[in-house]
C-alpha positions in Angstrom: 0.0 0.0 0.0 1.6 3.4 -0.7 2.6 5.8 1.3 0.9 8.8 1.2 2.9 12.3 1.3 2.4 15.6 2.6 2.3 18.2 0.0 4.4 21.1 0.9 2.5 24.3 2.5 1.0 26.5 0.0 0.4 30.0 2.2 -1.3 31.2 -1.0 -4.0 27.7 -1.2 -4.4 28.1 2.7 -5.3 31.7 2.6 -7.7 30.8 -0.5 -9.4 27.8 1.3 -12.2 27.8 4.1 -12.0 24.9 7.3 -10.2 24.9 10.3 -10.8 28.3 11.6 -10.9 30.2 8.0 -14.1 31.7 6.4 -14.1 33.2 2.9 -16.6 36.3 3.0 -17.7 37.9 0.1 -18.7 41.7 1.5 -20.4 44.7 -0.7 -19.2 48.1 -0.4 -19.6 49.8 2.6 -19.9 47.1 4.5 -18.4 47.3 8.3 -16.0 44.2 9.3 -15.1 45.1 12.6 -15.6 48.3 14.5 -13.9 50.2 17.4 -14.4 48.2 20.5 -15.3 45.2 19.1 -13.9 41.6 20.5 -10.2 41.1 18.6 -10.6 37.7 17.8 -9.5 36.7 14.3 -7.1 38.2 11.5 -8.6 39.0 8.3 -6.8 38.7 5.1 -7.9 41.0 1.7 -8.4 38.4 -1.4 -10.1 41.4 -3.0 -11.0 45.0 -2.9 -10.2 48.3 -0.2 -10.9 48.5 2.8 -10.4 52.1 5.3 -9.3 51.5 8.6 -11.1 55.0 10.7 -11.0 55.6 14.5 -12.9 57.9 16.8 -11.4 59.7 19.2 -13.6 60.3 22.7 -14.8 63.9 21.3 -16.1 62.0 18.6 -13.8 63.1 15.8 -12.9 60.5 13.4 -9.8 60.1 11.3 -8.7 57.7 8.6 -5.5 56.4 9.6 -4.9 53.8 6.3 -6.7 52.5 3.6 -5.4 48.2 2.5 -5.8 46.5 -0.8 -5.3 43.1 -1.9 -2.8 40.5 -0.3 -2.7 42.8 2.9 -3.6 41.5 6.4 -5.5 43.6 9.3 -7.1 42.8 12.3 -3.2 41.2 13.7 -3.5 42.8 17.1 -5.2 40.0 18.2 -2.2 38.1 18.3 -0.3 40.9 20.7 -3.1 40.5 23.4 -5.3 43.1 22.0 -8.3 42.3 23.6 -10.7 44.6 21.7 -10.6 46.1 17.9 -9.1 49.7 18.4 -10.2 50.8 14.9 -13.2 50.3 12.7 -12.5 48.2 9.1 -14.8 49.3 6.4 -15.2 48.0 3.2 -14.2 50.7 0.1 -15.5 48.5 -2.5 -17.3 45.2 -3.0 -14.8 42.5 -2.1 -13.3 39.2 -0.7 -12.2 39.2 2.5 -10.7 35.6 4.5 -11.2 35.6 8.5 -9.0 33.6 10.3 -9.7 32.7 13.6 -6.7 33.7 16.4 -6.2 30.2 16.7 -5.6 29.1 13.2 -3.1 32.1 12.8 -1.1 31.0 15.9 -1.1 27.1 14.8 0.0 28.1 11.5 2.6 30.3 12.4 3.8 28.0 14.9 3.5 24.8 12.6 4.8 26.5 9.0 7.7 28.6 8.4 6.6 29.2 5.1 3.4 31.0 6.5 5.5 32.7 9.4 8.1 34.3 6.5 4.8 35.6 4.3 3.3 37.1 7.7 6.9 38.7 8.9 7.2 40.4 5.3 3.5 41.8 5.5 4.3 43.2 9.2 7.9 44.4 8.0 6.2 46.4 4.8 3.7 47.6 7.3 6.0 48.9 9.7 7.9 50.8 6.8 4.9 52.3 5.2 4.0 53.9 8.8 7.6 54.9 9.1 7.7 56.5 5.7 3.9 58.1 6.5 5.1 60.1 9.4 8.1 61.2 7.4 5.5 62.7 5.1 3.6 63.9 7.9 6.5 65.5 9.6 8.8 66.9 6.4 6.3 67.4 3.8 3.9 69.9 2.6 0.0 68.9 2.2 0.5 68.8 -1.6 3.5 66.6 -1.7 1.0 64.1 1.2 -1.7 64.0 -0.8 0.1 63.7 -4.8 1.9 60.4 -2.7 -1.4 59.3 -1.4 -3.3 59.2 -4.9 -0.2 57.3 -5.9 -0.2 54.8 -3.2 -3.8 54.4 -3.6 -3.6 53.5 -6.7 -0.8 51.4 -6.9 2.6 53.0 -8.2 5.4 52.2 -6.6 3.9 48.7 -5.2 4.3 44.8 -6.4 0.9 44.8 -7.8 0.3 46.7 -10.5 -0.5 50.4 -10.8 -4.9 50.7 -11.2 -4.7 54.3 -11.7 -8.5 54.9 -11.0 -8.9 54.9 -7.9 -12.7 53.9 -6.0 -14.8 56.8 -5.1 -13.4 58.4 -2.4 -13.9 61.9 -1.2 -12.3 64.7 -0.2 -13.4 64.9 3.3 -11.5 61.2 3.8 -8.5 62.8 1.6 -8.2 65.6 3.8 -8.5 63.5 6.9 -5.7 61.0 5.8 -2.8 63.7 4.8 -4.1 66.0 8.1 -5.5 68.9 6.4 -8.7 71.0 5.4 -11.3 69.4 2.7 -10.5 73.3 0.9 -6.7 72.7 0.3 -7.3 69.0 -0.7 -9.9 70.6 -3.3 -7.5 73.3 -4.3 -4.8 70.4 -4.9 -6.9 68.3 -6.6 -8.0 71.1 -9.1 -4.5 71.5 -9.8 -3.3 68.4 -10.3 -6.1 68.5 -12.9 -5.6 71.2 -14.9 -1.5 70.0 -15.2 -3.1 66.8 -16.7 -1.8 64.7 -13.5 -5.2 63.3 -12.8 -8.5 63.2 -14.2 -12.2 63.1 -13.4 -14.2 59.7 -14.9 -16.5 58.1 -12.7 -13.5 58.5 -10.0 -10.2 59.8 -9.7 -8.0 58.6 -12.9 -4.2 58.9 -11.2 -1.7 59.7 -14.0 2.5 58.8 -13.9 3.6 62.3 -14.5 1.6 62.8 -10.5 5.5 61.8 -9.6 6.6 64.8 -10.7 5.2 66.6 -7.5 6.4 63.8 -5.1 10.0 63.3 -6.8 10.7 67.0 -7.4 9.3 68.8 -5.1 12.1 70.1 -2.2 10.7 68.3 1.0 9.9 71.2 3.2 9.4 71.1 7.0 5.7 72.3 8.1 4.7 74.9 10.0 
């Protein structure tokens, strides 16, 4: 009788499969997948689609602190002790999302290096895009933030490629993201229009020559 063999890990056939603590979830647009406060108790995984990731402060002010695309995790406080979700995770656009229970993530990591070195990437990328966010923040002016948001959000610069138009989004969330008034994002946006960097159709067509602002530009501290 032969032997049967393991086939080696597949992290990319385990985060496209359902069983043992993982649930494929096909969500529409606007839909809320965890919100501030709630239980942390799984990892989510985008097959799919954007989702913004808001908080709410106790005044009630709410800011929009990153927006993820496909192939990026959320929800991995869990895994630190976070007992509850200290953001809300809305959907930007119909999608496929993968929840993994806490603990199929910590089996999995434990049991598969292969899985372990995809999830250490993902948190090492994520822990240089914050970096290089509050650079922005810190050294650049609000055009130069929001030219490398469009790009970001749609794409240039990252593995997958570029989908220069971007969902809906509006200004009010544009502003919020890049930390200044809905009136200067709409005086940007206007523009970066008129120079041909962007255009209007059905959503925010991002251009290559936006680079210009965020590769030329002289990085100026704020005031």
């Amino acid at each position: 009788m032969p032997i049967k063999t393991r086939l080696p890990f597949d992290p990319k056939r385990f985060l496209a499969s359902v069983g043992n603590g993982r649930r494929i979830d096909k969500l529409p647009k606007d839909h809320t997948v965890f919100a501030q406060g709630d239980p942390a108790d799984a990892v989510y995984y985008i097959q799919k689609g954007k989702v913004k990731v808001s908080v709410v402060s106790e005044q009630g002010k709410e800011a929009v602190v990153a927006i993820l695309g496909a192939k990026e995790f959320f929800g991995e406080g869990c895994l630190a002790g976070q007992a509850r979700r200290m953001a809300t995770v809305t959907t930007m656009t119909d999608g496929v999302v993968i929840r993994l229970e806490k603990r199929a993530v910590v089996r999995v990591l434990q049991q598969e290096p292969t899985f372990a070195e995809v999830f250490i990437a993902h948190l090492l990328d994520r822990n240089i895009r914050i970096e290089a966010d509050l650079v922005d923040q810190l050294f650049n002016s609000s055009e130069k933030r929001l030219a490398r948001l469009l790009l970001l959000l749609a794409n240039f610069g990252q593995e997958e490629e570029p989908e220069p138009m971007i969902t809906k989004i509006s200004q009010e969330t544009l502003a919020e993201m890049i930390g200044t008034t809905r009136s200067r994002v709409s005086f940007f946006m206007n523009k970066f229009r008129k120079l041909g960097f962007i255009s209007y159709n059905g959503g925010i067509e991002v251009h290559r020559s936006l680079l210009n602002v965020v590769l030329h530009e002289t990085p100026q501290i704020k005031t």
